[in-house]
Each structure stands twice: as structure tokens, then as C-alpha cells.
matplotlib code that plots the C-alpha trace (Angstrom):
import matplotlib.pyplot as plt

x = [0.0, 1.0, 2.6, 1.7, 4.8, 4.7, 7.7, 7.5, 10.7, 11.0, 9.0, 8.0, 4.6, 4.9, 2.8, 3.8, 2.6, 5.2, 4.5, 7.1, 9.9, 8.0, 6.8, 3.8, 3.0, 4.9, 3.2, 5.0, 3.3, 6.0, 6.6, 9.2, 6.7, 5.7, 9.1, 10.6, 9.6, 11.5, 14.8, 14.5, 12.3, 10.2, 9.5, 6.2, 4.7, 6.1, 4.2, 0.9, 1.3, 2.2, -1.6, -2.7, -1.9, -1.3, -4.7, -5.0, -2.0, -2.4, -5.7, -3.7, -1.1, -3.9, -5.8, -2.6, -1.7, -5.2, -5.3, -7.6, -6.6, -7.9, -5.2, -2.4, -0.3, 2.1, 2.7, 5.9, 6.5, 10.1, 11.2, 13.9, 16.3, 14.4, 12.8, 10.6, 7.6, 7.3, 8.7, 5.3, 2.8, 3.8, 4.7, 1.7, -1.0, 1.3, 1.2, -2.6, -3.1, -1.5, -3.3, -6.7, -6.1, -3.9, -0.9, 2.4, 4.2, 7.7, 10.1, 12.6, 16.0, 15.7, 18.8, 19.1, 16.9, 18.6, 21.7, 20.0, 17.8, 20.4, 19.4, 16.2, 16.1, 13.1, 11.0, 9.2, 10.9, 11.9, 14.4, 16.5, 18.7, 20.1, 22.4, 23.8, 27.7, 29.8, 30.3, 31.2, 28.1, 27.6, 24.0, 24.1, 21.1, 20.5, 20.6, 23.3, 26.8, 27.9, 30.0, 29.1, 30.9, 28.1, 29.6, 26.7, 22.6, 21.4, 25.1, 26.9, 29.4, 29.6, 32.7, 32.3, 29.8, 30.1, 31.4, 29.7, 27.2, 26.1, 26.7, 23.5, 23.1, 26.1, 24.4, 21.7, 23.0, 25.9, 22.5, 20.9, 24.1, 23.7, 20.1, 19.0, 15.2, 15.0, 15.9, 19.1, 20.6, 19.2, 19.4, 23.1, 23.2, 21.3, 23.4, 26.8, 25.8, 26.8, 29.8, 33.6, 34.2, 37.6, 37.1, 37.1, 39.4, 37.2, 38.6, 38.3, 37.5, 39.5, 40.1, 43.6, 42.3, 43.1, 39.4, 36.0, 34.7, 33.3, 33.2, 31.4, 31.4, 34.5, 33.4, 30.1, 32.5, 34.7, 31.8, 30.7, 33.4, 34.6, 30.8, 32.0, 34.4, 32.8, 29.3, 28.8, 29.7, 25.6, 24.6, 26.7, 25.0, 28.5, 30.2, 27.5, 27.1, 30.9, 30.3, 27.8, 29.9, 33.2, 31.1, 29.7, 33.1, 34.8, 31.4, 31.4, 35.4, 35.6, 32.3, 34.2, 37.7, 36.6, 34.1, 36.7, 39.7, 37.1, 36.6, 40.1, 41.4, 38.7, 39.2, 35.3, 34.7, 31.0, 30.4, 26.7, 25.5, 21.6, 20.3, 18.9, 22.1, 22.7, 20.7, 23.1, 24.6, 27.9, 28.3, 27.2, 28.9, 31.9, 31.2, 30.7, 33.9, 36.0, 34.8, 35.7, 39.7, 39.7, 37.8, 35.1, 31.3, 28.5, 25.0, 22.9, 19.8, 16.8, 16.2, 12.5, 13.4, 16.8, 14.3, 12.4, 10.1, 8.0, 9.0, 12.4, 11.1, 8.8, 11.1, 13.2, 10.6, 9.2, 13.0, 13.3, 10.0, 10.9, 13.6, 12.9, 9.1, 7.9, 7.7, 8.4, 6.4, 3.1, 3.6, 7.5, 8.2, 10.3, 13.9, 14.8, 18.9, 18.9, 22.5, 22.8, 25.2, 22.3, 19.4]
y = [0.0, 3.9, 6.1, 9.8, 12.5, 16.1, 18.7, 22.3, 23.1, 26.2, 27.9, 24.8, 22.8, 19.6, 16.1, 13.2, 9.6, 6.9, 3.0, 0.4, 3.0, 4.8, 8.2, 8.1, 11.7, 14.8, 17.7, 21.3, 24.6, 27.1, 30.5, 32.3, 34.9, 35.6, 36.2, 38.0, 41.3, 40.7, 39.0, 36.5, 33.6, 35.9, 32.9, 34.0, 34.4, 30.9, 29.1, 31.0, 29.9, 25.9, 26.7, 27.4, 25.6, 22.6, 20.9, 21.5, 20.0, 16.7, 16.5, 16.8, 14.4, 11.6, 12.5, 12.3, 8.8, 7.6, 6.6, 7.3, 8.3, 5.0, 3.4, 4.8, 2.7, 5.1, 8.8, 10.6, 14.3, 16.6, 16.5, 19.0, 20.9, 23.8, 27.2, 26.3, 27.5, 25.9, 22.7, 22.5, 22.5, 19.8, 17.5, 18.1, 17.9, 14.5, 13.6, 14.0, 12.1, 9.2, 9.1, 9.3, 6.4, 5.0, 4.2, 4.4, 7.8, 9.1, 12.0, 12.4, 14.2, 17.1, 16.2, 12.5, 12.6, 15.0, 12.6, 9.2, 11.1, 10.4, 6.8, 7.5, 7.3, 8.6, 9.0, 7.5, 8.3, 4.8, 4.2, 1.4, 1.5, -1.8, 0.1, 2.4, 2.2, 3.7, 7.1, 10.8, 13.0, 16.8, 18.2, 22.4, 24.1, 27.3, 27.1, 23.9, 22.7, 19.7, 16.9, 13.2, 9.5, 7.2, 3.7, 1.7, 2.1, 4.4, 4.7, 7.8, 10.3, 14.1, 15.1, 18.7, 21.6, 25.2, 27.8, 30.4, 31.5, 28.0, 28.3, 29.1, 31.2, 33.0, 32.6, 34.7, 37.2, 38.3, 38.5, 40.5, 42.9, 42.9, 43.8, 40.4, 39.0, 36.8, 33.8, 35.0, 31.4, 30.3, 34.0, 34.0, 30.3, 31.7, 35.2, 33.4, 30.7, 33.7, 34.9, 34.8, 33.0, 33.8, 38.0, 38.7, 36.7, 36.6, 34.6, 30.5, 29.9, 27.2, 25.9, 24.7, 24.3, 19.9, 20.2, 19.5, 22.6, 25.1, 29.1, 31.6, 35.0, 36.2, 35.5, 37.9, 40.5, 40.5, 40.9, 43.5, 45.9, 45.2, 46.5, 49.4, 50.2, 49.2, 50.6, 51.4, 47.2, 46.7, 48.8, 46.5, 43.8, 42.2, 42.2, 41.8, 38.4, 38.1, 38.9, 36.4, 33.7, 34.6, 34.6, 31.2, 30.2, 30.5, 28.9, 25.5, 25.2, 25.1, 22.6, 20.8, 20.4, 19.7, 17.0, 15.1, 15.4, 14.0, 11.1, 9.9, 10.3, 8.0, 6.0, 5.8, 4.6, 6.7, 10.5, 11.8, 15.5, 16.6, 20.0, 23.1, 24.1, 20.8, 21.9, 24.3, 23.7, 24.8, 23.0, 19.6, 20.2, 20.3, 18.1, 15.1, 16.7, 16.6, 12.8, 11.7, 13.3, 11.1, 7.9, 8.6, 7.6, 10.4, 9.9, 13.2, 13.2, 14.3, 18.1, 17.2, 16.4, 18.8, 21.2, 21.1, 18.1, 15.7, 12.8, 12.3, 12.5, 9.5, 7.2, 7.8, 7.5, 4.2, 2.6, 3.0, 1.6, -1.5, -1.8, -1.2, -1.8, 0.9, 4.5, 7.3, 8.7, 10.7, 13.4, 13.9, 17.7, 19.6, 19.5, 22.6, 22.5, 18.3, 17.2, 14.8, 12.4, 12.0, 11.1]
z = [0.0, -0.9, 1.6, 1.6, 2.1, 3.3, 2.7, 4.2, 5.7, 3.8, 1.1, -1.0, -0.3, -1.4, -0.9, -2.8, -2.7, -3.3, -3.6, -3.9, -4.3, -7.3, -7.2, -8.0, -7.7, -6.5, -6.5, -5.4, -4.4, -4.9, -2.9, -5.3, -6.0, -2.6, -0.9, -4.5, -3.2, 0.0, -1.4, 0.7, 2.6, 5.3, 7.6, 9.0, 5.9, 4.4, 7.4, 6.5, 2.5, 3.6, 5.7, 3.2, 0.2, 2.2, 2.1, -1.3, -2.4, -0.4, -2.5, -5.5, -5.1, -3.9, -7.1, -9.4, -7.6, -8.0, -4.6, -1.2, 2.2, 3.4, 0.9, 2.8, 4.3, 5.9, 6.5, 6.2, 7.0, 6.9, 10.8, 9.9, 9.7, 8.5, 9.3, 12.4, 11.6, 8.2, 9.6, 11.7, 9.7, 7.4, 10.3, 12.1, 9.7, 8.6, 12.4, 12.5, 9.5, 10.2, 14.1, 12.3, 9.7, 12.6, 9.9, 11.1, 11.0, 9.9, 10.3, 8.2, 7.9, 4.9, 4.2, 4.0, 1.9, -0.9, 0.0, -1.6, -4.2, -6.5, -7.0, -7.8, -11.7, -14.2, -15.9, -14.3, -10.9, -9.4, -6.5, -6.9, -3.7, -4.6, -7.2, -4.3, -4.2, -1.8, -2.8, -1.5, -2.0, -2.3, -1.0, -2.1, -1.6, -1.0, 3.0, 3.1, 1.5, 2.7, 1.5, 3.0, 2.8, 1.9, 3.1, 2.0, 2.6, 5.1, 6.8, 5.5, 8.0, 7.5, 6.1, 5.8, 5.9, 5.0, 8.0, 6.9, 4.0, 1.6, -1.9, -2.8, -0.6, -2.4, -5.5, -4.1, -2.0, -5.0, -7.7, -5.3, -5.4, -9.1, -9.4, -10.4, -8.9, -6.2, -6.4, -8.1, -8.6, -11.6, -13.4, -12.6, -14.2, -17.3, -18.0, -17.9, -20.5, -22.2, -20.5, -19.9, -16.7, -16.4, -17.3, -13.7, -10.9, -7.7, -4.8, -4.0, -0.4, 1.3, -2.2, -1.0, 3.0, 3.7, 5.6, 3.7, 5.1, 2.6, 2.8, 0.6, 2.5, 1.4, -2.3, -1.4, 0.3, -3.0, -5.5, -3.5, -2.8, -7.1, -7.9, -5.5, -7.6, -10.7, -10.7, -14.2, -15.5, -14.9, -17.3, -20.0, -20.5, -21.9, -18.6, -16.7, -18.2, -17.9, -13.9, -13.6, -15.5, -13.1, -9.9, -10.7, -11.8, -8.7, -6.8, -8.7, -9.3, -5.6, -5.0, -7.9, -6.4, -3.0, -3.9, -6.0, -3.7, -0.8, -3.8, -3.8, -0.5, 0.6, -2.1, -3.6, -7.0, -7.2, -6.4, -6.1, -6.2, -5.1, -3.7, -5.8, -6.8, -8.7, -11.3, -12.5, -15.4, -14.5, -11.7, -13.8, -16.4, -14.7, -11.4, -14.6, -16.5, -13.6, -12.6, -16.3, -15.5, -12.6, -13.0, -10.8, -11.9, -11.0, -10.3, -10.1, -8.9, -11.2, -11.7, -10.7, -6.7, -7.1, -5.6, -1.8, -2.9, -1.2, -3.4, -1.8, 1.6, 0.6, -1.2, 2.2, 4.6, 2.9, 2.5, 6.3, 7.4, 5.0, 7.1, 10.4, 10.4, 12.4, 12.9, 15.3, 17.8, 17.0, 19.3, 17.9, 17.6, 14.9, 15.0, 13.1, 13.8, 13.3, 12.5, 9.7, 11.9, 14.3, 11.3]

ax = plt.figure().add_subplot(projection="3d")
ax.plot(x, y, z, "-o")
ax.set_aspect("equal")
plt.show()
């Protein structure tokens, strides 16, 4: 029987219904729009949208998956980490689902789940966990970069996280000092398909640092003091895409060099990259570039759950419940600063 997902830990809703490690749907409610006039998540009004469109969206996955509330067989909800507020009302409404249909309930780490969605495969999306090789994975999103040793199923050790700002966080903040709309990711990754990434030499972060630890501040501080002195680059729409393609540049070679050099010192065969900022093309192109040079395979996992999504959530939740057979407890709370070592 089908288990029903819930994902709200930021400014996606998201309900999905998995069966027998298919998605069968996986349906998102974004906020973009919303929090675009701010330049950022405001995390009062994300909890009031995931109130909102919540309901709604649960209908809509059911309906996509051609399957009843009484079907379900299990319900899964984000635990954390996340922005507190959002975290609750996916995890409650999941809570009080599962108590009324008395089916067993699950929370799950955000982030252990973007760290096996690279084996699921699609169209259609299917999880095949039996393919999973040990492998060093990066998880970037625009709140998180870390890089993990996956030593077989559901057993994985942090390496390394960022110190300070994540890199898409960078992404953003360094758009926003360009003028660009929020989110400022994915218009950076679009203007430098047409630009010169090496016009401009911006600073690599503990690019030659032995740790796995990541750091983007210092690449935000540099952007912004060389628009200081270079105001009038904006209004050429040239360099701008130049600007765009040298900021990215220096973002991905690092995310790059680190995730490989993790690779071999640990002596892994398979590398593995998930998280928002996986979708840019940069950062592929080169992540599967720089795996070629060094005899690595890569698995990415699909643009369609790259994003906050309910689908990974489930194939997670319903892989551990396999295993172990039961749930957690229905009266759980959030767990908005949960450490991956402890999922």
C-alpha cells in the first residue's frame, strides 16, 4: 500500500505519494513569488502559504496517484532541519493524519533525503537502492553545502559543511548585489551561458584548505566591494554576463575540487550530487567533467526532486520503514537545527 509525504521546511509545499519505491506523484506549491519582493524567505509568511496551500496539495497528489486516504499505508513528514515554523505544519497535519487512519508515521532528515535522491532514476521516478555504491556525495542548496561519505545504505558520516554562507546562498546574495530577482541562482546560471568566466578573478574559499569545510562569505564580500568600484559594468549587458559567469566560476570550481579530492582520499569509486544548486549547469557540467579526468562515476539526482520536494522525503521514509518496520512517535516535535550524523 502507498505512503503519503509532506515537505514544508522552507518555502516549497509539497505532498507526494510513493509506492514500492515509485513516485507516484509529487506535487509542489512554490513560494518564489511571494518572498521575490523581500529578497528572501520571510519565515512568518512561508508558514501561512504551507496553511494554506497545504490541504490542497495533499488532494492533488492523492488524485494524481489515483489513490484514497484510506489506501495509505504510511505517513511521512520533513522532521527538519528547517525554518521552524514551516517545519510544523507539514509535520503536524502528517502527524494528524496518520493518528486518524492510525498508519504508522515518519520524520525524516531534509537532508538525508537529498543525499540518496540520486538513485532515484526517471522517468518514471523509481528508486533502486540496490544500485547504491559507496560514494562521497555533495548536498548544495540554497541554505546547506555539505559533503558526506556514503559507506553503503542508510550509513553515511559528514565530512564537511560550510562555516559560513552556503553556496547558494552565495548565488543569491551576489545577484541580489547585481540587481538580479530573487531567487538570483538560476538568473546568474542563465546570464553566464553567455559569458567569460575567467574576465574577472574573484577569490576561491578554502580551495587549498586539507578540511572538507566550505566558505562563501569572502566571495560575497569581494563581488561586492569590485561593484563598489565598478558601478557602471551593470549597465553592460556584456560584462555583466561576464560577472555572472566569473562569480559562478569561482562557486562551482571550488564545490568541484573539494568533492573530487574527498573522492580519492577516501578512495570511492561513485560521487553523487543533489540539492537546488545541482541543477546548475555549471556546476554539472563540470562536477561530470571533472569525474571523467579522474575515473570517478557520477550519479545526479533528477532536476524534478533537485528542488524542496515531497517525493524524496517519501522514497526515504518508505525505505526506512521497510527496514525497520515501524515509525516514530506521534507526538515527535520539529527538529529545526537536526544534525545529519544523528538522522
Amino acid at each position: 500500500m502507498p505512503l503519503l509525504a509532506f515537505e514544508t521546511s522552507c518555502d516549497e509545499t509539497s505532498a507526494a505519494v510513493v509506492h514500492h519505491g515509485r513516485v507516484l506523484s509529487n506535487v509542489v506549491s512554490s513560494q518564489v513569488a511571494l518572498h521575490a519582493e523581500y529578497g528572501g524567505v520571510v519565515p512568518e509568511l512561508a508558514a501561512r502559504e504551507h496553511l494554506r496551500n497545504l490541504l490542497p496539495v495533499a488532494r492533488e497528489a492523492l488524485r494524481q496517484a489515483e489513490v484514497t486516504a484510506d489506501q495509505l499505508d504510511a505517513v511521512a513528514a520533513t522532521q527538519g532541519p528547517g525554518l521552524p515554523s514551516a517545519l510544523m505544519v507539514g509535520l503536524k497535519a502528517a502527524q494528524t493524519v496518520a493518528f486518524v487512519l492510525r498508519r504508522p508515521f515518519l520524520g525524516v532528515h531534509h537532508h538525508e533525503a537529498h543525499l540518496y535522491s540520486p538513485w532515484i532514476k526517471g522517468p518514471p521516478l523509481m528508486a533502486d537502492f540496490s544500485e547504491l555504491q559507496p560514494n562521497v556525495s555533495l548536498v548544495v542548496s540554497g541554505g546547506h553545502t555539505l559533503l558526506v561519505h556514503v559507506r553503503q545504505g542508510l550509513e553515511h558520516h559528514l565530512l564537511g559543511s560550510t562555516i559560513d554562507d552556503a553556496a547558494g546562498e552565495c548565488f543569491d546574495k551576489t545577484g541580489k548585489l547585481m540587481g538580479l530577482p530573487y531567487p538570483a541562482g538560476p538568473e546568474i546560471d542563465r546570464l553566464a551561458e553567455g559569458g567569460n568566466p575567467k574576465a574577472f578573478n574573484f577569490p576561491r574559499p578554502m580551495l587549498d584548505d586539507p578540511s572538507d569545510d566550505f566558505s562563501f562569505s569572502g566571495l560575497k564580500t569581494s563581488v561586492r566591494y569590485f561593484l563598489r568600484d565598478h558601478p557602471s559594468l551593470l549597465d553592460e549587458t556584456q560584462r555583466l554576463r561576464d560577472l555572472c559567469a566569473s562569480v559562478q566560476g569561482a562557486i562551482v570550481e571550488v564545490l568541484v575540487a573539494k568533492t573530487v579530492r574527498a573522492a580519492k582520499r577516501l578512495a570511492v569509486n561513485w560521487v553523487t550530487a543533489s540539492g537546488g544548486v545541482s541543477c546548475n549547469r555549471a556546476l554539472r557540467r563540470e562536477l561530470a567533467a571533472a569525474c571523467a579526468r579522474n575515473g570517478l562515476n557520477l550519479r545526479l539526482a533528477p532536476q524534478a526532486l533537485c528542488a524542496d520536494n515531497a517525493g524524496m522525503i517519501g522514497i526515504l521514509a518508505e525505505r526506512k520503514l521497510s527496514l525497520r518496520a515501524e515509525g516514530t512517535a506521534l507526538d515527535g516535535d520539529i527538529r529545526p537545527n537536526w544534525e545529519l550524523e544523528a538522522a
